[in-house]
C-alpha positions in Angstrom: 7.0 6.0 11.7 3.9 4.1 12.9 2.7 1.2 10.1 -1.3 1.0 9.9 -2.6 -2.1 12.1 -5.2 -3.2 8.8 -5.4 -2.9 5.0 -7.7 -3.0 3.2 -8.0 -4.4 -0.6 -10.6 -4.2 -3.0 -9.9 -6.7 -6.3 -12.3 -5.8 -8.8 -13.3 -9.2 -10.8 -13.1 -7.1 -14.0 -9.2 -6.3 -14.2 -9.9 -2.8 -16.2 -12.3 -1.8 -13.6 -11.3 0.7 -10.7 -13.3 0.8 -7.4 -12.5 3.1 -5.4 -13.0 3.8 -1.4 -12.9 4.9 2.4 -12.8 2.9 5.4 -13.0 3.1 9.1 -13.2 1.3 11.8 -16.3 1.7 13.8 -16.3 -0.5 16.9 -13.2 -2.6 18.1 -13.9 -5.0 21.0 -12.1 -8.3 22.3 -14.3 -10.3 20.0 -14.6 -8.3 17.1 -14.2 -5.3 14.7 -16.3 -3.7 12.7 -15.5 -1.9 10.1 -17.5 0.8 7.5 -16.7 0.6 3.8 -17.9 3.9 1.9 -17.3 3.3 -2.0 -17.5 6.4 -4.0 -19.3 5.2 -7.0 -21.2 1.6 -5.3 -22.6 0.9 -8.7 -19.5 -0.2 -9.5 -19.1 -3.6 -7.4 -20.3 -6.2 -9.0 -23.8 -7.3 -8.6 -24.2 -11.2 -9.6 -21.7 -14.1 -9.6 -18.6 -13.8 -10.1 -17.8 -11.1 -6.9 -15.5 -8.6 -6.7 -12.8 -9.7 -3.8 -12.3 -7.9 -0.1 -9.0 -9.0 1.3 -7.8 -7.6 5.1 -4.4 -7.9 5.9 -3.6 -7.6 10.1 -0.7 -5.9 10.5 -0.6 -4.9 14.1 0.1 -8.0 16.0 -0.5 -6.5 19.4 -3.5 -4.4 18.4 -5.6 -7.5 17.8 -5.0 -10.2 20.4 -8.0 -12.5 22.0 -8.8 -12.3 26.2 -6.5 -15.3 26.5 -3.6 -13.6 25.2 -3.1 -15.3 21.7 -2.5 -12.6 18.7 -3.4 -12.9 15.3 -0.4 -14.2 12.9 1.8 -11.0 11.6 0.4 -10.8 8.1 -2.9 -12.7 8.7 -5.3 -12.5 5.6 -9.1 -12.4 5.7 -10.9 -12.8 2.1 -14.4 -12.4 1.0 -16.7 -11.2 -1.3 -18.2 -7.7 -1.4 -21.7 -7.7 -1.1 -23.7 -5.9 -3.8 -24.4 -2.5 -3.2 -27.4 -0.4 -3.3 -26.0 3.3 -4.7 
């Protein structure tokens, strides 16, 4: 069974509220990744202070590795805020 190399969270800031959405990845290079988030309903994320949460987990040690060789931790975390949306 092969294990996805990301995943991808979204934490709603209101606990009741349910957001949900595609993603893919739409250029990988040895410096970065770029990646397309397509939310069904964006109206939904917040718009002002506080955010709703994006968290990326890197699952696939040897899929993401810099030119020098060094991989990204098993497990890694990224976090940030989602930007407003315009839906």
């Amino acid at each position: 069974m092969a294990w996805p190399a990301l995943a991808i969270k979204i934490e709603p800031y209101e606990e009741n509220k349910v957001i949900d959405f595609l993603w893919a990845c739409t250029n990988y290079i040895s410096d970065s990744l770029e990646l397309q988030l397509n939310f069904t309903d964006p109206n939904k994320i917040s718009y002002s202070s506080p955010r709703d949460k994006i968290y990326i987990t890197f699952w696939g040690q040897p899929d993401f590795a810099s030119t020098n060789g060094t991989y990204v931790e098993f497990g890694y975390n990224v976090t940030n805020e989602v930007p407003a949306q315009i839906g």
